[in-house]
Each structure stands twice: as C-alpha cells, then as structure tokens.
LUMFI-950984 format. One record per residue (C-alpha): x, y, z. Coordinates in nm, 4 decimals. Layout:
# LUMFI-950984
- X,Y,Z
...
# end
This chain:
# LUMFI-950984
- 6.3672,1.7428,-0.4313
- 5.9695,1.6763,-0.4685
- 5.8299,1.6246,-0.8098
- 5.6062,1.9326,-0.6944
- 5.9271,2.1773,-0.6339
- 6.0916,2.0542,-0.9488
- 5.7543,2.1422,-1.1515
- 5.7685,2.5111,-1.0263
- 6.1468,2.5398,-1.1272
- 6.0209,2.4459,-1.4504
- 5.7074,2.7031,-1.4662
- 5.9552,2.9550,-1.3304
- 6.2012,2.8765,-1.6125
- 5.9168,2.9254,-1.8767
- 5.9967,3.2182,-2.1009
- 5.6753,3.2421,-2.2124
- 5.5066,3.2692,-1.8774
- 5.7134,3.4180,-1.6885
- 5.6681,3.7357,-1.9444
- 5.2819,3.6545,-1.9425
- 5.3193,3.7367,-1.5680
- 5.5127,4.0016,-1.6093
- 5.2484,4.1820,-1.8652
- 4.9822,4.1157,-1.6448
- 5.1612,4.2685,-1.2946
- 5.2509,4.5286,-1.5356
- 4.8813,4.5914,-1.6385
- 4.7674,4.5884,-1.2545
- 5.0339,4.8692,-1.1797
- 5.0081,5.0961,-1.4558
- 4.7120,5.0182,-1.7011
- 4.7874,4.9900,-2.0717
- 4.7082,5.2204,-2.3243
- 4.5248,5.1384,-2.6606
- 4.5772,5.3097,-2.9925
- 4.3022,5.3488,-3.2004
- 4.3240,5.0581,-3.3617
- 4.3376,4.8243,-2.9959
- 4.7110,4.7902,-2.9887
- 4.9388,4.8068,-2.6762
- 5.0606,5.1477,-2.7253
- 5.4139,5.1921,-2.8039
- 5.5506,5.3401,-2.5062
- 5.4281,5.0332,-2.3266
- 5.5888,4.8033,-2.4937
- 5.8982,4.9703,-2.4667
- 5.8836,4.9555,-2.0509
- 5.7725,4.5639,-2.1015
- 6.0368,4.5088,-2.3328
- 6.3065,4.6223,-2.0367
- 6.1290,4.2799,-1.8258
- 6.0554,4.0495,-2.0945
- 6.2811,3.7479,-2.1097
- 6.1806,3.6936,-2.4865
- 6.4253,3.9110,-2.6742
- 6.4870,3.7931,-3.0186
- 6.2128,3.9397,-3.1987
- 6.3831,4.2715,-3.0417
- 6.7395,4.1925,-3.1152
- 6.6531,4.1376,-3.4628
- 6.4831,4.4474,-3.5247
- 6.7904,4.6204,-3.3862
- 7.0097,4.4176,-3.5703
- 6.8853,4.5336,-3.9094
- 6.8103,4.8860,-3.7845
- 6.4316,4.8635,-3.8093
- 6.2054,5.0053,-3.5804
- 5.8781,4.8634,-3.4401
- 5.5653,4.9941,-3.6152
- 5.2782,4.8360,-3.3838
- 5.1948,4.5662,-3.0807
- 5.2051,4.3529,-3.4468
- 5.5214,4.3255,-3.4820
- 5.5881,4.1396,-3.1533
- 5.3465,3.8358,-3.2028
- 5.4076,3.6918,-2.8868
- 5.2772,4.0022,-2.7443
- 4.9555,3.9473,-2.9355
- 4.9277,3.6152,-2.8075
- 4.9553,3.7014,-2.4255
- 4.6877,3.9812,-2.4073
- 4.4758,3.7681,-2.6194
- 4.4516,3.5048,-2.3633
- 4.4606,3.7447,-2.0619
- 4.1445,3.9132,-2.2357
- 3.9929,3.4830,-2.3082
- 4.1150,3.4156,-1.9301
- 3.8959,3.6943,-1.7982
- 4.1987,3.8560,-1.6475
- 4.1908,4.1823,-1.7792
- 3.9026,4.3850,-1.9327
- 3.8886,4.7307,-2.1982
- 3.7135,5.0514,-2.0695
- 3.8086,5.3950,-2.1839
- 4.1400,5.3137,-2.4562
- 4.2856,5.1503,-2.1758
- 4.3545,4.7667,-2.0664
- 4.2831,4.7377,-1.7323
- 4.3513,4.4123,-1.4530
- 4.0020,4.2165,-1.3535
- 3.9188,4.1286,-1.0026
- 4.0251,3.7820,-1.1621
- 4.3364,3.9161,-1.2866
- 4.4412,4.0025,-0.9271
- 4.2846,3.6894,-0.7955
- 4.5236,3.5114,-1.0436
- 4.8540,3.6534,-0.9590
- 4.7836,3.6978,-0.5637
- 4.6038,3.3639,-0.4680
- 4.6432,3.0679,-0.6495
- 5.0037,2.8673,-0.6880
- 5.2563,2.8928,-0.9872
- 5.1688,2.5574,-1.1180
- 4.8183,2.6338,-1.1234
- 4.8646,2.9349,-1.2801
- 5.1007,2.7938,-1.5828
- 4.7957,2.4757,-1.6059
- 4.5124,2.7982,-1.6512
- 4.7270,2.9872,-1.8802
- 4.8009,2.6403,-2.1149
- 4.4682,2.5068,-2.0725
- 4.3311,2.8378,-2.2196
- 4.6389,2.8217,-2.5082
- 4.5147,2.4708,-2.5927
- 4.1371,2.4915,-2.5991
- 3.9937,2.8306,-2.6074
- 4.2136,3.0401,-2.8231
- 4.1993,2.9708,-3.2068
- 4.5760,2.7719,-3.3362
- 4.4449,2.8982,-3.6788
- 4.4549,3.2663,-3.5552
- 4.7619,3.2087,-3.3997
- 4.9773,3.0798,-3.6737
- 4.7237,3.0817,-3.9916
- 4.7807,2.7699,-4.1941
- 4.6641,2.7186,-4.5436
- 4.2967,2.6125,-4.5592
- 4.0871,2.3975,-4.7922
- 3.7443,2.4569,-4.7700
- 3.7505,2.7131,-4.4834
- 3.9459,2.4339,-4.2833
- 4.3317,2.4934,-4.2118
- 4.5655,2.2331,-4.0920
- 4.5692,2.3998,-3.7328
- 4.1769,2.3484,-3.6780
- 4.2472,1.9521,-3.7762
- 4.5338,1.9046,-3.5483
- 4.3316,2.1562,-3.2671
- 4.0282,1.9534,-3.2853
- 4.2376,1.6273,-3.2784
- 4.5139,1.7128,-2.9933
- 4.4404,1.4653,-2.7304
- 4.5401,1.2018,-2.9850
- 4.8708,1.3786,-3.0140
- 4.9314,1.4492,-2.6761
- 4.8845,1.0536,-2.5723
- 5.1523,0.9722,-2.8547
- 5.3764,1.2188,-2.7031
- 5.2800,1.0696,-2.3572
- 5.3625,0.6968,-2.4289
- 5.7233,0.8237,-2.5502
- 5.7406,1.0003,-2.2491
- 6.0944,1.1685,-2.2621
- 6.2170,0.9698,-2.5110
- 6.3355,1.1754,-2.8219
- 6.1087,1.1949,-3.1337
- 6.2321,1.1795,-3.5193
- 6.0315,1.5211,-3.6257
- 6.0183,1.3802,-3.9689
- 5.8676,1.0425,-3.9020
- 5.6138,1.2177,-3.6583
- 5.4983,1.4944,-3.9188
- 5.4625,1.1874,-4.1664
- 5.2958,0.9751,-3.9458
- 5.0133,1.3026,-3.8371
- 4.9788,1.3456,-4.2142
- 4.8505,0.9876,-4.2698
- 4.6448,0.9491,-3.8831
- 4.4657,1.2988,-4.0454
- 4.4531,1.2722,-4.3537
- 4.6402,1.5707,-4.4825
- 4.7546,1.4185,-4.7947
- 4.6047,1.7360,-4.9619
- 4.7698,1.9884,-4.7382
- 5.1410,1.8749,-4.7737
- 5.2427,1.8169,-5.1199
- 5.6163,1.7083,-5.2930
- 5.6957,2.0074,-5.4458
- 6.0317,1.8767,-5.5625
- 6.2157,1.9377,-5.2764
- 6.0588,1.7214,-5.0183
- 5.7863,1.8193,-4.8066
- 5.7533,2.1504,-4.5812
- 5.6021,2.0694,-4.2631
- 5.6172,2.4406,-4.1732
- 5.2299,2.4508,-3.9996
- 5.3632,2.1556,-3.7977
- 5.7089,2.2649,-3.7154
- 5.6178,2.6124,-3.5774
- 5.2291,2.5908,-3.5458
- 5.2156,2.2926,-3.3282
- 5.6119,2.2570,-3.2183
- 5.7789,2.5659,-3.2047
- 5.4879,2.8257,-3.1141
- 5.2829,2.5938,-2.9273
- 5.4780,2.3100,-2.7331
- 5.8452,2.4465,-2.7233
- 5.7079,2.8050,-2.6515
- 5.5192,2.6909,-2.3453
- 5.8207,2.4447,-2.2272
- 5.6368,2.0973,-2.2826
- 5.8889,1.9705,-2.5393
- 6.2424,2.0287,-2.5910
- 6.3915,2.0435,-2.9255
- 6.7411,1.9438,-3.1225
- 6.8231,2.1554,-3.4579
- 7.0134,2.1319,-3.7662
- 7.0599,2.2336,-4.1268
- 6.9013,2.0691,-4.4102
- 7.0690,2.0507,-4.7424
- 6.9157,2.3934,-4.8479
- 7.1076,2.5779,-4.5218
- 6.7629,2.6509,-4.3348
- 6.7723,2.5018,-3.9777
- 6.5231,2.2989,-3.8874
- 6.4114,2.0386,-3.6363
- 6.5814,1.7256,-3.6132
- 6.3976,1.5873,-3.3200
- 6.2457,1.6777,-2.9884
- 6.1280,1.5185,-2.7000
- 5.8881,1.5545,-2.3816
- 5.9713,1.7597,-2.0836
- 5.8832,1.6713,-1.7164
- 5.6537,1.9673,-1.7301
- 5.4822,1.8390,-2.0811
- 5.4274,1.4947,-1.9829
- 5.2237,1.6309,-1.6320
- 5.0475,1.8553,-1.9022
- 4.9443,1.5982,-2.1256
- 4.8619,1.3321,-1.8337
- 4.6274,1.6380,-1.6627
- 4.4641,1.7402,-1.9921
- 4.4210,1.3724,-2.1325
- 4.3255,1.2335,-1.7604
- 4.5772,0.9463,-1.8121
- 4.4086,0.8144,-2.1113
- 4.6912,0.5956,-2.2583
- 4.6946,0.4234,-1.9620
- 4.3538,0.2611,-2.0236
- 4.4159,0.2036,-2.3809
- 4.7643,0.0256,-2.4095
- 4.9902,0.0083,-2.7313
- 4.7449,0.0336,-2.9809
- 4.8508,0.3504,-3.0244
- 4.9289,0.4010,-3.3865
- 5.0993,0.7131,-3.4497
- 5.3440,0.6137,-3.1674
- 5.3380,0.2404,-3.3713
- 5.4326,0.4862,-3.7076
- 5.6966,0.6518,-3.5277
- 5.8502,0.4258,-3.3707
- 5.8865,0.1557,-3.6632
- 6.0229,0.4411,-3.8515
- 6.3024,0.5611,-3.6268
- 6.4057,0.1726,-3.6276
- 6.4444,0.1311,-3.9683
- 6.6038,0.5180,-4.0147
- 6.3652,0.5741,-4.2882
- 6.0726,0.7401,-4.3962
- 5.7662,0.4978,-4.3903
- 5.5592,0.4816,-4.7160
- 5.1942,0.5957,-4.6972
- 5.0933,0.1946,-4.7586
- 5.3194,0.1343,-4.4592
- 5.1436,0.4260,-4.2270
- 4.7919,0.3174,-4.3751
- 4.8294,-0.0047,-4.2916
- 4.9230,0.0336,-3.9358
- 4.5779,0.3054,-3.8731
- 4.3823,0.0157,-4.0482
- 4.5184,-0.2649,-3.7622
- 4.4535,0.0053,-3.5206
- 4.0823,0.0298,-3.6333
- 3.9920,-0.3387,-3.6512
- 4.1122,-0.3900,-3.3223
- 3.8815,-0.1265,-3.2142
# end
C-alpha cells in the first residue's frame, strides 16, 4: 500500500473533514438559510446533523433533554462555515449561504489530500485560534495569538518526535518557558491548568483535524485529561509540508524537543532554571 493511498484513508477517516465536506455538498444542493442574526437556520442543521459523523455535542444535548437554541450551540459548526466563507468556497446573497464557483471547483476537481492540505492550511493560518477557542489575554494578547504566531516552532518539535508519544505535561511546561507565559499559567494551589493548551492547540486544533493522536486519564480531582499524545502519519506530512522540512536543516538544537525529552527521562517535571537553561544553550549556539 503507497504512502499516497494510506494518506487518503487517513483524510477519509477525518471526522472533521469528512463533515466539512459533507456541509459544503450539502450547501451546493440545497443552499442554507440564515436567520437574522447569520446563523445556519435550524432546520438545516437538523438534515446535516442526520450526515455528520461528529455526534457528541448532539448526544449530549439529548442526554440531558435540552434542545438546541442556535448554529451556537454546535461550535464545530461555526468553525466549518467560517473557513468555507475564509476559503472562498461559499458566498452570502439574499439570507442564504450559497456554493462559489470555487466551492464546486473544490469538491469536483482537485484530490482528497489536497483538499484536507487547503482546508488545514486555512485552519492554521488564516482563521483567528483566539476566535476559535478565546484564551485569557493580557494586554489585548491571548495565549492562542502567541502560540498562532509561533506554530512552526511547535510543529518542528512535534516533527523531530515524529510518532513517538509525548508527556502532555512536560510539553505544556516546556511551551510555557520557550514563550514566556509565566504570566498566563499560574499555581493556583492545585497545579497548573493548561486548559488553552489542552483543547485550544490539542484537542480543537491537532486531534480535531487527525494530526495527533491522544491517550487519556483521570487526575486526582476525577476530570480526564491528557496523559500524552503523539504524531499521526497524516500530522507529520502536515507539519513537513507547512514547515518545508525545516528540522532537517537545523539538527538537534531543538530545545523544546531537548525540554521534553530530558523530562520524560527523568519522569519529572523540569524546573523553570532547568527549561531556561536549555533555551539559553539553544541561543548561544545560534
């Protein structure tokens, strides 16, 4: 089986795109209606629900016997006609949602793969991560912007682990000391809550789009939450097309990879002086 073959298996298996292709074949079809306010009327989110692979967020609105208000409530939703609209695949005219000529173009003439690279290529660099999961901000800055701004860096660490797995602690400690976000995540007497991380940049990002894949379990408060995670085929052909095989050029002297790795040796938490001092041999050498 070529690499090629095994890369559409995986862009077919994509929950997240294979509903974003859905919506959009549904658009060309039947149109979608706009309430007032510029939502996806209700009654056609009920006939994508019947298609969607994504689920949950309907399950557990059944489960507790609510009912769903607005195109809101299902954030993933949001987040495909947002980049159809950034994409230039569908347009507004009249209350309605209509398919482009590039819409059609999209679905009809270009290959699976290329259409999954176009729809995470617009995910990564054209749509806000601060819009998309809004992160507390310090002077108008939220952590999403920093770690938007600064994502090639991550995507080489995850790169030069390739598919090895990845302590989610020691990397969340490690991007809080490469980017300074000291002030962003504090002790508040629990330990610290890497919640922009875990589902701005992991779980809504990466995991949602099939680049990583993740392993769970509770923490000694009963939430679950990610142990570790590591790099899919189809995230490491991501990260080598959107970083142009960057790590290649540079070597080791990578030092959140450096951070990570010394801590999932030890099977420990490194100190700040320990992190600061491996970005500081990383500089000099540079």
């Amino acid at each position: 089986m070529t690499d090629n073959t095994l890369l559409n298996q995986d862009t077919a298996n994509n929950d997240f795109f294979h509903d974003f292709i859905i919506f959009l074949t549904y658009i060309e079809k039947n149109t979608i209606r706009r309430t007032a306010t510029g939502n996806i009327s209700l009654a056609d989110i009920a006939a994508l629900k019947k298609d969607f692979r994504q689920q949950k967020i309907f399950k557990d609105y059944e489960k507790h016997g609510w009912k769903i208000a607005s195109e809101v409530d299902i954030r993933f939703l949001t987040h495909m006609k947002v980049l159809a609209e950034v994409m230039y695949l569908t347009y507004n005219r009249k209350g309605k949602l209509l398919i482009s000529k590039n819409g059609r173009g999209y679905l009809h003439n270009i290959d699976p793969i290329t259409q999954y690279w176009n729809m995470v290529e617009t995910y990564w660099h054209k749509i806000s991560w601060e819009y998309v999961n809004p992160s507390f901000e310090i002077d108008g800055e939220g952590v999403m912007d920093i770690l938007q701004k600064n994502q090639n860096i991550i995507w080489d660490a995850l790169l030069r682990k390739e598919y090895e797995w990845i302590d989610f602690q020691a990397f969340c400690e490690t991007i809080k000391v490469h980017f300074n976000l000291d002030s962003y995540f504090k002790d508040k007497g629990y330990g610290i809550d890497f919640f922009p991380i875990e589902y701005g940049l992991i779980k809504n990002n990466l995991f949602r789009l099939g680049c990583i894949e993740i392993e769970e379990e509770k923490n000694a408060r009963g939430f679950t939450k990610i142990k570790r995670f590591k790099p899919t085929k189809l995230g490491t052909y991501m990260f080598k097309k959107i970083i142009k095989d960057k790590s290649e050029e540079e070597g080791d002297d990578c030092p959140i990879c450096r951070g990570m790795k010394k801590a999932e040796k030890e099977q420990r938490n490194l100190s700040m002086e320990e992190l600061k001092e491996l970005f500081d041999e990383a500089k000099k050498k540079k």
